[in-house]
Structures are given as C-alpha cells and as structure tokens.
C-alpha positions, 0 to 999 in steps of 0.5 A: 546433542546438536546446538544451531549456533549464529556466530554473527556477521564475522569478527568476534566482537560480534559473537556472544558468550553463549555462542562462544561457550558452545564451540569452545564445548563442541565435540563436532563443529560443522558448517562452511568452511568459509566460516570457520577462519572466524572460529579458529581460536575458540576450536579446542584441540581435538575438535573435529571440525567438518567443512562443507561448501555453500550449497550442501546445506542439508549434508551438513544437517545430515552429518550433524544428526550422525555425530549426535547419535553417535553420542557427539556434542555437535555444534553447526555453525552458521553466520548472523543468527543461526535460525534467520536464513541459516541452518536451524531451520534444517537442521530441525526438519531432518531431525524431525524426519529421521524419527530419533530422539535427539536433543537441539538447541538453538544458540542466537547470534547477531544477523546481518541486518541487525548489525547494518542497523547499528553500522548505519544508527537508526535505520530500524526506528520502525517496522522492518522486514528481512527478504532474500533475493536467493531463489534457490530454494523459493521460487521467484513468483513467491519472491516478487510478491514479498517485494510488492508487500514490502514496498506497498507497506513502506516498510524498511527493507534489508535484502539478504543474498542480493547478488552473484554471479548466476543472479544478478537480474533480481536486485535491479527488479527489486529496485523497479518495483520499489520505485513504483511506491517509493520516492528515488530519493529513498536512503539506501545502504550497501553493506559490505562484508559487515564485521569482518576487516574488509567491511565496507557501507556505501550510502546511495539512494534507491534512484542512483543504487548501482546494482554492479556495487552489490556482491553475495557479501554485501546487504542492502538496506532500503529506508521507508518514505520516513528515513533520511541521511544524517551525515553518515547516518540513516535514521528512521523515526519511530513514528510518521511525520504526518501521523496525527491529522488533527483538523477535519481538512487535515483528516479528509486530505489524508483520506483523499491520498490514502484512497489515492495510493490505492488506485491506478490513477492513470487509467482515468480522466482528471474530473471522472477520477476525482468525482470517485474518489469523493464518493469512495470517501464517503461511502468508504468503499474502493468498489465505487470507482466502478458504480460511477459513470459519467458522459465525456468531461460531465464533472468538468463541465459542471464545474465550469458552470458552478464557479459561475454561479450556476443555479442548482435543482435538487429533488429533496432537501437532504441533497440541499443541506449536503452541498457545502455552504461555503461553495455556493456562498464563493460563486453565489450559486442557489440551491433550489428544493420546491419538495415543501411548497405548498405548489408542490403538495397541490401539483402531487394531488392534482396529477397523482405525482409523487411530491419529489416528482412535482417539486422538480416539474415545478422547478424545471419550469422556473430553471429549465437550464440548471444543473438538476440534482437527483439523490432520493427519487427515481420519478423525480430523475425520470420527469427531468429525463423525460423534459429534457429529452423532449427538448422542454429543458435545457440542463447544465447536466443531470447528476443520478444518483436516486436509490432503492428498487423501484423504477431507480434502474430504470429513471438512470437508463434514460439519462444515459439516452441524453446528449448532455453532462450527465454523472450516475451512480449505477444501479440500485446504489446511490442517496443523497449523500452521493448525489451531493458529494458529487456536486461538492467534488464538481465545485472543487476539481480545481484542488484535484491536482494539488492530490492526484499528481 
C-alpha cells in the first residue's frame, strides 16, 4: 500500500488529521529530507524514514513501489497537496508502468496558493489559476503560452517555482507579458515561506514587483483587474464591477472595448480603426478588420464634412433609415434617397436602368458634391464612379459597401481608381447595414479616443 500524502505548506497547523494519521501508520516514510523537520513528531519509533534531494523525484517513487511490494505500508510525502505539483502524480505513473498490483491513496493537503489566499483574505473571489515557472520538466514555450492565457483571461494567478538560482530570468518574463493585459498597478503578493516560522508576505504591485525579492520558498500571487489592496489585504470580488451593462449604450460600449482587447490597436490609423471596429460591431466578426479598405484619412475627412452639416446620397432607403437620426438632427445634415420617386421610376424605363441606379443619376445631378452612400446596388455604385471619374460630380467621398455577385467586385474596383475619400467593404461582403454603419462611425470619430487609448 502507497499513500500520496500533501503535509501542507510547513507548520503543523496546517496538516489534516488525515495526512496526520497516515505518517503516524507509516511503515516507510519517503520523500525530501527537507520536509521531514515538520514531521518529526508524528514519526513513530521504528519508522524507516527515506530522504532524497529536490531532483530525485522519480527514485522516490521507485523506492516507495519497492517497499509496497515488499508488503510495507509507504507513505510519500510531499508539501501543500500531495497531487498539486507534488509526487502523486509520479508516484501513480510508475505504479502503472511497473505492471504490479498495488494499492494508492492519495491523502490531500492544504497547497501553497490556498493558504496564500487566506494569508492574503480574499484573493481568490474569483477564477484563479496555479503556473509553475520550473521548466525542468515543461518546456519554456509550453510555459509562455499558459502566461499569455492567463494574462489575456484576467485570471488570478499564483505562480509555484518562481525563482532560483539557475532560473531567475523567467518571473521578469512573466511580468512583461502581464503588463501587456494587466494595469501596473495590479496587487501583487510575495509569499514567503508560508507556515513555517520564517514566513513572511511583501505586498507590491506588479509595475513595482522586484524580481531579486522573489526565492524558490516564496510564491507569488497576481491579482485580476478586479483585486484591490485592503489594509493589509488583497480582495478579489466575486463578480466584475462593470459586469451588467444594462442600457443600449452601456451595451454597445462594452462592445466597443471587448472588440478593442482583441486587436492590435497600433497597427492602424485612428479613423480607419474606428470605422472596423463599427462594422466588427455589427456584423460580429473580428474578420472584418481585413474586408475594410479606405483611401488616406477618408473616414476623417467624411467626418469633418458631416459635423458641417454635409448632405448625404444613398442608393436605398435602408441605408437612409440605418443612419442615426440623432446625428443628422445635431449637424442638420439631409439624407436623400430618390429610389421612390416617380423621376426615378420614369428614368429606369426610359433608359433601361435599374431603379437604384436612376435614383442615384438623379440625385447626383441635384448633390453633385455630397457624400454618396451605396449599400445595396452595384450599378448605383458604378453610375457614381463612373461621374465622378468623368469629373461630372465632385463627392465629399464615396462609401461602397453594395453586396451580392453580380458586377459587386467590379462597381468597388473603379472606386478605387478615384482621387478622392472613398471607404469599401471589399469583395462581395457588405449591405446596407454596413454602408450606414460606416456613416454613423464617420459622425462619430470624435468619441473614438474616449475607447481606443
């Protein structure tokens, strides 16, 4: 019979009876010899007690499947819980591997991180996670990824074999990459030798966490962006300050930033930025970032014409419905759609035109120098391109945005020809939707600072 059994962090207050009864039953008793200073008093006389060093892990398994079948009651021994980065887990391979029939038991004990957590009072209010830096037996890439998870997912993080002497680069790593998700003033706790006399727990913030403080006894703990410093505290709440956006801006801002977390906000312009971040809003696709093409500064320059009360010409009445009312109704702009006229239906039949293509013939005539608004029809898209190529209108810009298969490619390939503002959902992809999406974020580049900082 083997037993696993976690003596916790060091100090018997923090051992369970269970774990207590186990040693005090043992025939055999293996594990560091460092741990066993904290046993010495539940050792019975007559008690083989085996010490091996920090890296002879799997020796110690191997002695322990020896004494068993040599009919022993063994007990390993290991600190915190006896399966949490301890020796059961070894212990149970070679078991397995060696093709005997032997009994295990795994005995729990209190780990490190859960009594940091009642040390430190409420850190782990919320999801958690454990990491060890040791590379020894995971390799570092391995390593690195689990660090990025656990940053990017704001969980609370206790980092097991921080330091020593051979690895002291890896925590400072750690740190670089939680700076990336995480604000430097993120609660941060040393703890050092936990249980045992010499313990001692430094409270620091990850911009200031001093990697030279940080040994192979200590562990530390990182807060989410929720935790915060309580005297002598870290508390965590159970739940996110800002989880319940209730109104349909609260909602759409949380949006906005969720999308925000998730893309590499430097790589491109302010305007162009916040024109794909609209479109990723609406059609919830993250993918749109690269269907969204614009000439130099185009959603600027629209805005600056919009806030001035600039007219605007769209092909059908669903892009004219989609443009928030309460923009035009600030800078006085109009929204002119002539698909419905009566001219429109006569043009069409005249001149064998689609009725989205006359309408916009006709309204180019009477707004040669609005911002024209195409989201449903690519013959609409190729009448303005064509005028305006032939210098016959003079746009504040041209959005693009028409969908479907037939000519759709096309109608957006000739507005990129065009020395003026231009703003395109490429290929076939786009709609009405998109088209007035793209206005609505051109009104409103002034608030695109307040998100993408």
């Amino acid at each position: 019979m083997i037993k696993v059994v976690g003596i916790g962090p060091g100090g018997q207050d923090y051992l369970l009876p269970i774990a207590r009864k186990a040693i005090q039953e043992a025939d055999v008793i293996i594990g560091y010899h460092y741990y066993f200073q904290f046993i010495t008093d539940l050792i019975q006389e007559g008690t083989v007690c085996i010490g091996k060093e920090l890296s002879e892990e799997e020796k110690r398994a191997e002695i322990a499947i020896e004494k068993a079948i040599e009919g022993y009651n063994v007990v390993v021994i290991g600190s915190g819980d006896a399966g949490i980065y301890s020796m059961a887990s070894i212990v149970y391979q070679k078991a397995a591997a060696s093709g005997e029939d032997i009994d295990l038991e795994t005995i729990p004990g209190i780990s490190a991180f859960v009594a940091a957590g009642s040390k430190l009072g409420a850190v782990l209010g919320h999801d958690f996670c454990c990491i060890s830096l040791s590379d020894l037996m995971t390799p570092w890439k391995t390593i690195q990824k689990r660090i990025e998870a656990a940053a990017w997912g704001d969980f609370v993080t206790s980092i097991y074999n921080p330091k020593s002497i051979k690895r002291y680069w890896q925590l400072n790593k750690l740190k670089a990459i939680f700076l990336l998700h995480r604000q430097p003033e993120t609660p941060v706790a040393i703890c050092y030798q936990l249980g045992r006399p010499e313990e001692k727990i430094t409270l620091t913030t990850l911009a200031d966490l001093n990697i030279e403080d940080v040994d192979m006894f200590s562990l530390v703990v990182i807060g989410n962006s929720q935790t915060f410093q309580y005297k002598n505290h870290l508390v965590t709440p159970r739940g996110y300050l800002n989880r319940k956006p209730e109104t349909g801006l609260e909602i759409q801002q949380a949006s906005f930033s969720e999308i925000i977390d998730q893309l590499d906000t430097k790589k491109y312009p302010l305007d162009f930025l916040w024109a794909a971040i609209r479109c990723i809003h609406t059609a919830g696709d993250l993918n749109y970032i690269d269907y969204l093409s614009t000439s130099v500064g185009a959603v600027a320059v629209m805005h600056d014409y919009l806030i001035k009360g600039g007219t605007i010409v769209t092909d059908v009445t669903m892009v004219q419905a989609g443009i928030t009312r309460a923009f035009t109704a600030q800078y006085g702009n109009q929204v002119i759609c002539m698909l419905n006229s009566d001219e429109a239906v006569i043009l069409a039949e005249q001149e064998g035109l689609t009725r989205s293509q006359a309408g916009i013939k006709l309204a180019a005539k009477l707004y040669p120098e609005a911002l024209f608004v195409i989201g449903n029809a690519p013959t609409a898209l190729i009448e303005i391109a064509d005028q305006a190529r032939q210098g016959q209108i003079h746009p504040a810009g041209i959005i693009g945005a028409p969908v479907g298969f037939v000519n759709v490619i096309e109608s957006k390939e000739r507005l990129k020809m065009l020395q003026l503002p231009y703003v395109i959902i490429e290929e076939r992809r786009g709609g009405s939707n998109f088209a007035a999406t793209l206005v609505n974020a051109a009104f409103t580049l002034d608030t695109a600072a307040d998100y993408i900082k």
